[in-house]
VMD Tcl script that draws the C-alpha trace (Angstrom):
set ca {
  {106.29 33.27 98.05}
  {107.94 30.00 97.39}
  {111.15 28.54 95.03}
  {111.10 25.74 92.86}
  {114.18 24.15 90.51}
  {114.12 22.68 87.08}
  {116.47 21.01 85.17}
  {116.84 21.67 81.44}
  {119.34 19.96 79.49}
  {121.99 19.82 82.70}
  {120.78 23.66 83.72}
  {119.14 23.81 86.92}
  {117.00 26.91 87.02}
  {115.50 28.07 89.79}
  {111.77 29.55 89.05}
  {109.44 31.31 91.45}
  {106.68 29.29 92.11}
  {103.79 30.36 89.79}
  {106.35 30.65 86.80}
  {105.94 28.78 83.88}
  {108.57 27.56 81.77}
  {108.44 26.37 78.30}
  {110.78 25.40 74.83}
  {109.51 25.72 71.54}
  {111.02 23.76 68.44}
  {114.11 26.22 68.71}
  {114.76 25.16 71.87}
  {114.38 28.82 73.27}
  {113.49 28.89 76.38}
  {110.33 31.10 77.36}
  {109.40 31.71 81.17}
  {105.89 33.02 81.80}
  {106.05 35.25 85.64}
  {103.33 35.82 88.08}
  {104.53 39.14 88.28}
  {102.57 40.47 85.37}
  {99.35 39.80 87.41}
  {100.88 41.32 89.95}
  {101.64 44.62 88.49}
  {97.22 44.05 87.09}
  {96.65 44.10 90.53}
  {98.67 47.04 91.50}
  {97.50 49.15 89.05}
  {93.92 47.88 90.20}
  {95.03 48.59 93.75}
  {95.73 52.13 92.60}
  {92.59 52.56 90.82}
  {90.93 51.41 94.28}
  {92.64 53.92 96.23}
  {91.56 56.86 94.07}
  {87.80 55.25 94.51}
  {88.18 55.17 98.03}
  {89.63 59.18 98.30}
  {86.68 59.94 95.98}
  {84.34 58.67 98.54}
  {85.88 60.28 101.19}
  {85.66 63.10 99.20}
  {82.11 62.65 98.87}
  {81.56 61.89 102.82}
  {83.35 64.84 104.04}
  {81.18 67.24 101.60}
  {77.93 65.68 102.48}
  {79.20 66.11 106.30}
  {79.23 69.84 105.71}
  {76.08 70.21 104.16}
  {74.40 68.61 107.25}
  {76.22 70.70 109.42}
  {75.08 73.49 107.28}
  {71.62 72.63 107.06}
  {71.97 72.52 110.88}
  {73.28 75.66 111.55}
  {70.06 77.30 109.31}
  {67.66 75.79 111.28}
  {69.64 77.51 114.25}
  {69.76 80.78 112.64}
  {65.83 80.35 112.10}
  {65.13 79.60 115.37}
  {67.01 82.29 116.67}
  {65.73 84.56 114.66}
  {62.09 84.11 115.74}
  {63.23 85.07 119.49}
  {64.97 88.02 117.92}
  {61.89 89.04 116.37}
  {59.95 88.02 119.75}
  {62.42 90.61 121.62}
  {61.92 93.34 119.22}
  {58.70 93.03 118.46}
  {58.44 92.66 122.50}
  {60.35 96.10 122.69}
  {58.36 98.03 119.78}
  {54.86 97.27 121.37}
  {56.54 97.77 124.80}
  {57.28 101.45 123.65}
  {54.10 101.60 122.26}
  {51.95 100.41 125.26}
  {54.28 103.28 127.36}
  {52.72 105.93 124.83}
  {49.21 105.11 124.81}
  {49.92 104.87 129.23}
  {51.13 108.52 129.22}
  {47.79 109.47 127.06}
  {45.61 107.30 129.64}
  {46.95 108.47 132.14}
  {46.07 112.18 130.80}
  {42.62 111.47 130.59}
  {42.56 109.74 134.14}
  {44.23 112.97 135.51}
  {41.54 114.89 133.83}
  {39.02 112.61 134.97}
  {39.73 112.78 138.67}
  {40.35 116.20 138.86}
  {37.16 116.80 137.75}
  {35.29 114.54 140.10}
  {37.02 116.16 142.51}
  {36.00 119.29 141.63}
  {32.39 118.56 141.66}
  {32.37 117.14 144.93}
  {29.85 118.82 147.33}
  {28.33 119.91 144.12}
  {26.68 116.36 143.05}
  {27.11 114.69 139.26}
  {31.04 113.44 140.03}
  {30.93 110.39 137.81}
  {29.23 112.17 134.74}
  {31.27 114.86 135.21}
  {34.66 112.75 135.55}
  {33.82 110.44 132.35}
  {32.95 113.71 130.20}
  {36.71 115.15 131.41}
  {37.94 112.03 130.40}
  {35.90 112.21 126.75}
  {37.32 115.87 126.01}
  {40.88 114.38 126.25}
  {40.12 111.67 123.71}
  {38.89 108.59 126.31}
  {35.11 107.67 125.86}
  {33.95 105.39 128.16}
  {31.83 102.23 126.27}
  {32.70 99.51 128.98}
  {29.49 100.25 131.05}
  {32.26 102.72 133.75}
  {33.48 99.29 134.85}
  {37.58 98.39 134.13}
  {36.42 94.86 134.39}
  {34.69 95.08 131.49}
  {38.10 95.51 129.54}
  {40.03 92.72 130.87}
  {41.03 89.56 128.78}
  {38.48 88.75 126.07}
  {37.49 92.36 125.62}
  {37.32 93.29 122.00}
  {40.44 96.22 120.74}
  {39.11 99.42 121.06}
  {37.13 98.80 124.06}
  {37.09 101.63 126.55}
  {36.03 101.74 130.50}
  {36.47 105.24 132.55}
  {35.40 103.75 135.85}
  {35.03 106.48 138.58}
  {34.96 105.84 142.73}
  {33.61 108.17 145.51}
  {35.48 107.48 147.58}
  {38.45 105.34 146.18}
  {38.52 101.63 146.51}
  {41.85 101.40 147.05}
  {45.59 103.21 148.16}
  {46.28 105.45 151.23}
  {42.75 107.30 150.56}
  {40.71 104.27 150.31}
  {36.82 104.76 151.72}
  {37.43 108.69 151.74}
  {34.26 110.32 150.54}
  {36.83 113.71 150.20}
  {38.79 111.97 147.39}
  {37.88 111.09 143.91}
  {39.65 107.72 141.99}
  {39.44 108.26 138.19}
  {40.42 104.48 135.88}
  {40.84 104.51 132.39}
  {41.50 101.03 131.08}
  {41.51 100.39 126.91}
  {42.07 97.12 125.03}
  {45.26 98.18 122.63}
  {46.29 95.47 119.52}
  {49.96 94.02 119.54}
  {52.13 94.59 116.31}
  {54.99 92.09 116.57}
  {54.17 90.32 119.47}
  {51.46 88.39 117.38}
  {54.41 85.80 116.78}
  {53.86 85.07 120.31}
  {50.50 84.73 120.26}
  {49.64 87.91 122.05}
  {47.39 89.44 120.03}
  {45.62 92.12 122.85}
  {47.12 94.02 125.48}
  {44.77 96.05 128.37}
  {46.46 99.00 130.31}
  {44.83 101.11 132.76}
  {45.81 104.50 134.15}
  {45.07 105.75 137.70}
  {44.73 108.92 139.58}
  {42.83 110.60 142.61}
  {42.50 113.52 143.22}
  {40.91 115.54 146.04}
  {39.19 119.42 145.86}
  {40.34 121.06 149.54}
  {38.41 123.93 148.45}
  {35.46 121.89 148.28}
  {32.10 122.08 150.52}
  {33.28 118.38 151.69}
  {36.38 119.08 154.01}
  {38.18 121.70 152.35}
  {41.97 122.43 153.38}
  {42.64 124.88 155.71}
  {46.38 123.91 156.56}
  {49.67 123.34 154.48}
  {52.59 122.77 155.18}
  {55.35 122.56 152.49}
  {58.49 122.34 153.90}
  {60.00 118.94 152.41}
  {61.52 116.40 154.70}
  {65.09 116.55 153.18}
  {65.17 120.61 154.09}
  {65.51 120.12 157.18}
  {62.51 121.56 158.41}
  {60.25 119.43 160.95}
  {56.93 120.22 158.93}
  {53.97 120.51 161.50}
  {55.70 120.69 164.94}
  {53.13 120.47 167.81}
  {54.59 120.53 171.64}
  {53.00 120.68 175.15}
  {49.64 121.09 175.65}
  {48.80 122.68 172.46}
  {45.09 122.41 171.13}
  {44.38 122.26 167.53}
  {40.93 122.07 165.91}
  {40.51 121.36 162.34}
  {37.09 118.98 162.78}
  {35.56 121.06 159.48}
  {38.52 121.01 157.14}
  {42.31 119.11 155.91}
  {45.65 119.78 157.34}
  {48.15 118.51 154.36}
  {51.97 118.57 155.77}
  {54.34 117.63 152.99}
  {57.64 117.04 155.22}
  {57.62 115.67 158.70}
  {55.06 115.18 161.44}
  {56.12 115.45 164.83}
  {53.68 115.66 167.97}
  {55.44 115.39 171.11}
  {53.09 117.19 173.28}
  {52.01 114.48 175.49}
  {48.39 116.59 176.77}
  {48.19 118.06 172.92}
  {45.09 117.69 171.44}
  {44.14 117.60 167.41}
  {41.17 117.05 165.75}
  {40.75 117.46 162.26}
  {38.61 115.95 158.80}
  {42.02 114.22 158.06}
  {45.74 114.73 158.34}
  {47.74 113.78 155.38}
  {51.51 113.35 155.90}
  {54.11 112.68 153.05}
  {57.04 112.69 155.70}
  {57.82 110.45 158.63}
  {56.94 110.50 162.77}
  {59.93 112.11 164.13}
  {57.97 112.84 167.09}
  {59.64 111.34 170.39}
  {56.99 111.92 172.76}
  {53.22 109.89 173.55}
  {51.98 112.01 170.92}
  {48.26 113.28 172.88}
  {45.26 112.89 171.23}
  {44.73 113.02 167.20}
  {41.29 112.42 165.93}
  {39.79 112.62 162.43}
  {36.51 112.68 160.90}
  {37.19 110.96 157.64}
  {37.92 107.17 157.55}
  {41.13 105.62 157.66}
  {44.71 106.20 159.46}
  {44.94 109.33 161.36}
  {47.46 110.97 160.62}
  {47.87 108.92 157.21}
  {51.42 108.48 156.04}
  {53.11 108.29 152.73}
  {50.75 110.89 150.93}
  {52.38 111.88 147.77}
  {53.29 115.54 148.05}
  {50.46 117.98 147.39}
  {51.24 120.89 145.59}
  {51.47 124.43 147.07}
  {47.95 126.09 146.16}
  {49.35 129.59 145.95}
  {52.23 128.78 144.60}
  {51.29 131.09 141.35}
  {50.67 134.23 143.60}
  {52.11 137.38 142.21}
  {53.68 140.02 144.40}
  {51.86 143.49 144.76}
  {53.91 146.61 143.28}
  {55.41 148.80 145.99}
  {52.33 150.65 147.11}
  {51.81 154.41 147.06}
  {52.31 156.84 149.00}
  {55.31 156.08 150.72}
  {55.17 156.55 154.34}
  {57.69 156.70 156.99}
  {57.67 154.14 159.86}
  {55.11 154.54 162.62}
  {54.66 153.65 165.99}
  {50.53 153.69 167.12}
  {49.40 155.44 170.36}
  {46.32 155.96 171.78}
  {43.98 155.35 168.89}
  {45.06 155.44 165.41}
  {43.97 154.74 161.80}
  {45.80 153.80 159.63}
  {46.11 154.04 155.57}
  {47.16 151.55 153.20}
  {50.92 152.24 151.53}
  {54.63 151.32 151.82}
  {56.07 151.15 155.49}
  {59.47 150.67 156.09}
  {58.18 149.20 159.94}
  {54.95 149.42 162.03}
  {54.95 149.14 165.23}
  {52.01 148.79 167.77}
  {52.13 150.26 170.92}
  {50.80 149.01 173.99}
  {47.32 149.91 174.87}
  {46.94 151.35 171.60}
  {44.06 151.21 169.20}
  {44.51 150.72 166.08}
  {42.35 150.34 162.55}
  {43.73 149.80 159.35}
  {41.80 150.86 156.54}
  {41.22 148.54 153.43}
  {44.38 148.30 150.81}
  {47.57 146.84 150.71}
  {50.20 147.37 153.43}
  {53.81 146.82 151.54}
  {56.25 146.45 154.29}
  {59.38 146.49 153.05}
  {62.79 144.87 154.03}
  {64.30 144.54 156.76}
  {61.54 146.21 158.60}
  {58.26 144.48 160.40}
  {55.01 144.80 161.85}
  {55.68 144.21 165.85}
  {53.95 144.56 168.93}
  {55.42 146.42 171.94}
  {52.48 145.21 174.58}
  {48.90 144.19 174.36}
  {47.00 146.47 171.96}
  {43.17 146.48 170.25}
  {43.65 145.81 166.44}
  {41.08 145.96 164.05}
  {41.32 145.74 159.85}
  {38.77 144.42 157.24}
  {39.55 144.09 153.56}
  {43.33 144.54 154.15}
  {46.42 142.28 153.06}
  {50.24 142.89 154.95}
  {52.99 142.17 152.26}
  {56.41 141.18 153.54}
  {59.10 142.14 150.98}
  {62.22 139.88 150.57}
  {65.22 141.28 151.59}
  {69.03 141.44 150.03}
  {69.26 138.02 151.91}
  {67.38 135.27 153.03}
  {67.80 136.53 156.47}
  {66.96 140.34 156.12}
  {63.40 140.27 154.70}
  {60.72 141.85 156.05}
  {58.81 140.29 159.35}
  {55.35 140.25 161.63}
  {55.28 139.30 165.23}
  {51.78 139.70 166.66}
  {53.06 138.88 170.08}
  {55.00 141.46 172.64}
  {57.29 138.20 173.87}
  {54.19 136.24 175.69}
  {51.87 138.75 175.65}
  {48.96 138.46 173.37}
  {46.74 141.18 171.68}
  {42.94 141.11 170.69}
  {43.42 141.18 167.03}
  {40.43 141.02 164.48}
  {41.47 141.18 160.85}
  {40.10 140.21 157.74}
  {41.14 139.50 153.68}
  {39.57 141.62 150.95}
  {36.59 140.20 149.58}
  {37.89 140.97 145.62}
  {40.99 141.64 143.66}
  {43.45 139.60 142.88}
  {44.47 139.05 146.53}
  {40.48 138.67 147.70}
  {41.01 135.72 150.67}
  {44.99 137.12 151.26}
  {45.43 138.18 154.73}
  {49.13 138.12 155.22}
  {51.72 137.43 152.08}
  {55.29 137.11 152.81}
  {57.37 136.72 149.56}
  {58.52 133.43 148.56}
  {62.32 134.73 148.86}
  {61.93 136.03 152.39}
  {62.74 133.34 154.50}
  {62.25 135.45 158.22}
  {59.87 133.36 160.82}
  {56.60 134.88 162.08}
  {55.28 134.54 164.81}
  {50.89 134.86 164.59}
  {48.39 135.25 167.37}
  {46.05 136.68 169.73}
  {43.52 135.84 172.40}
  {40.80 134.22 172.76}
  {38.44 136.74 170.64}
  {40.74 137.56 168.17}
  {40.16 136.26 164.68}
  {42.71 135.72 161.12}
  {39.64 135.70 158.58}
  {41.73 135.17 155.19}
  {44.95 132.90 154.20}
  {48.00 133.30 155.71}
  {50.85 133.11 153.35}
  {54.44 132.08 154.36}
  {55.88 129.72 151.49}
  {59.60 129.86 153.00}
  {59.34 131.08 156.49}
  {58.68 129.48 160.12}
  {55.15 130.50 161.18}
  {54.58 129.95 164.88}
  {50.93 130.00 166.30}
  {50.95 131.56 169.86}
  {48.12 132.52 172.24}
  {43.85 131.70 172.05}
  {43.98 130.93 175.69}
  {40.51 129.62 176.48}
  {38.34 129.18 173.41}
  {41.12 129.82 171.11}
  {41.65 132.02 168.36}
  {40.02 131.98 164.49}
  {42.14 131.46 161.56}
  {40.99 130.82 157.63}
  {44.00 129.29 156.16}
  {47.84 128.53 157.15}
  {50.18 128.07 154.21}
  {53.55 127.85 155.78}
  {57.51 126.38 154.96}
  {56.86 124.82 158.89}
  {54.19 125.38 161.45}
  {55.11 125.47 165.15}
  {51.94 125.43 167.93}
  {53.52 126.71 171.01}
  {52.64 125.25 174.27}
  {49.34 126.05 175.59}
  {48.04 127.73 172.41}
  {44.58 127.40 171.38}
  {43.81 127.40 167.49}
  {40.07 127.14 165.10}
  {41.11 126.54 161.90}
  {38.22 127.06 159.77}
  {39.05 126.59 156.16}
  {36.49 128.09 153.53}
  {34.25 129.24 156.16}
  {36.11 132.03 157.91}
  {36.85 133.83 154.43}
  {35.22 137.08 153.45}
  {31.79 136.09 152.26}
  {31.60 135.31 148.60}
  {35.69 134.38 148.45}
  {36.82 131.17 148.06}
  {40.23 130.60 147.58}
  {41.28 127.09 146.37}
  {38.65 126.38 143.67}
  {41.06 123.53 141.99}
  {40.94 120.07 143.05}
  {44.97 118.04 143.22}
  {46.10 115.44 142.35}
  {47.73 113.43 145.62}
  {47.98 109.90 143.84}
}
mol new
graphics top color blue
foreach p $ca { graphics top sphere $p radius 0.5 }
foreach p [lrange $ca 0 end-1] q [lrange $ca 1 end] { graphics top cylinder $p $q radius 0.2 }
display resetview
């Protein structure tokens, strides 16, 4: 900004430079200012702010519809993997359904097999088990055939004698059972999935079969602190013709002990400290074989007799004696006695027994002892075969019909007294017996041993220099069979 004077008619006047200055014929002075334009341009500078807060205006909004349209492609992305997790959870839930119905059928399946074995026909028989339960086989009996590629609906029941894989792999006694079926996806078609295959598995094995059949059990589970089979000294056991199953531990510690058997099956550990003697199986595979799953008890559905009529008063045998079938409170055998027990049911009840005072001649056929529980676990009823190391010749066998036909000794699954069975070297136990909660010790069969069917015990103990056939199937009264239902043990 700059000053300039003028002089008009002796006035000096000093004019901002821009500023005009005129007279008209009046001699009025007039003065013309820049600041009129200056006061145009504010009011244009104002009218340029406003334009300039309009288009910030304008910048900030479109900003936050970008950031919007941003945060919807966000939300659409996410919500694709929340679909993909859902719909990965629905057909997960669904897949675990149709599982638990395979699985059914492959249960069925081997169990069936199993049952045929010895008989011929186990894969027709296994895939028509597996039919009945809703699972036809149209894969050619092949779970290849429904892997990747394989149309929905597609169905293969394969069948293996013996199994081609697990703890019983290449053991003709066993029976595997797969059912495989191509299922559609629902929601996981976002993904591209569009098939899903699942297969089920079992095998099973028939110990009542002609092929190895059981003839030993032993339930006691590790974690009851029971030892399971227990086999010390020099203790023979022979078991070449049948299965000894032993659902808690296994220990042989008899360093001169000898077993042989079709197969040992063990769910428990080795707790045995000692060289262990010599264990030999028939079948294929580990002997013993560890980590069985847990068979199930085969007479676990027994029922208990009714007290048995008449009622007779305890008895001690001399000299030779028959005796009828009833409800003792004890029996006892006396030494040098001989005794015969006609067919029936003898009901012992608690806290008596059936002991031995000496060596005595025992004979029974078609008979079954019955131990009764007691008021306690410790109190029940009891059977000692041996007078302390003394053995008897003792020939007994099951009753060849009924509901106990195969049942040589039954001691009540709340009776948890030991026993202690055995006799020499001609003495025989033809029929099961039964001790679900007690301690059975095997004693005696000096020589060539003693006979026995079946042994169903809590624990089994073989004594030191005890001899013991177990037969299985083929020391039962002719025409019985007792374990006519294959398992499942995978």
């Amino acid at each position: 900004m700059a000053w300039h004077s003028s002089r008009n008619n002796g006035v000096t006047i000093c004019l901002l430079q821009g500023t005009r200055m005129t007279t008209n014929s009046h001699h009025t002075l007039s003065l013309e200012s820049p600041f009129a334009s200056v006061e145009a341009l504010s009011r244009a500078g104002d009218a340029g702010a406003k334009s300039d807060k309009v288009t910030g205006y304008l910048e900030i909004a479109m900003s936050r519809r970008n950031e919007a349209g941003q945060a919807l492609v966000l939300t659409a992305l996410l919500l694709v993997v929340l679909m993909g997790f859902a719909g990965l959870a629905i057909d997960m839930g669904v897949m675990r359904y149709e599982k638990r119905l395979q699985q059914t059928a492959a249960d069925a399946a081997a169990i069936a097999g199993a049952s045929n074995l010895g008989f011929g026909d186990v894969v027709s028989g296994a895939q028509d088990a597996a039919t009945r339960v809703g699972f036809t086989d149209n894969g050619g009996g092949q779970v290849s055939n429904c892997a990747g590629g394989a149309a929905v609906g597609t169905v293969c029941v394969q069948v293996n004698n013996p199994p081609n894989s697990g703890p019983h792999q290449g053991n003709s006694g066993y029976v595997e059972a797969l059912v495989a079926e191509v299922h559609p996806t629902y929601f996981m078609k976002i993904l591209s999935i569009n098939t899903e295959t699942i297969t089920a598995r079992a095998v099973a094995a028939n110990l009542g079969s002609a092929t190895g059949n059981g003839c030993m059990y032993v339930m006691g589970l590790p974690n009851e602190g029971v030892q399971g089979l227990d086999i010390s000294g020099n203790a023979i056991l022979n078991a070449s013709n049948c299965r000894i199953v032993d659902v808690g531990n296994y220990n042989n510690t008899g360093g001169t002990s000898t077993i042989s058997a079709y197969s040992i099956s063990v769910s428990g550990n080795s707790t045995g400290g000692g060289s262990g003697g010599s264990v030999t199986c028939v079948a294929t595979g580990a002997c013993p074989t560890f980590g069985i799953p847990a068979s199930g008890d085969p007479f676990q559905f027994l029922p208990a007799p009714p007290v048995q009529t008449p009622s007779n008063p305890a008895v001690t045998t001399s000299g030779i004696q028959t005796l009828q079938p009833g409800t003792y409170p004890s029996i006892t055998i006396g030494a040098g006695s001989t005794v015969t027990f006609n067919p029936g049911i003898y009901y012992i009840t608690a806290p008596g027994s059936v002991s031995f005072a000496g060596p005595a001649t025992v004979r029974g056929s078609g008979v079954m002892f019955y131990l009764q529980n007691g008021s306690g676990f410790s109190n029940g009823a009891s059977i000692d075969t041996i007078a302390g190391t003394q053995v008897s010749n003792i020939q007994l066998s099951a009753p060849t019909s009924g509901p106990y036909a195969g049942i040589l000794i039954f001691q009540d699954p709340n009776d948890f007294q030991n026993a202690r069975i055995g006799g020499d070297s001609n003495s025989f136990f033809e029929g099961a017996l039964y001790f679900p909660e007690g301690q059975l010790t095997l004693f005696g069969g000096a020589g060539g041993g003693f006979n026995v069917a079946i042994v169903d015990a809590d624990q089994v103990i073989l004594g030191n220099n005890t001899v013991v056939n177990l037969q299985g199937s083929a020391a039962l009264p002719s025409g019985v069979n007792l374990i006519t239902n294959a398992t499942i043990v995978e």
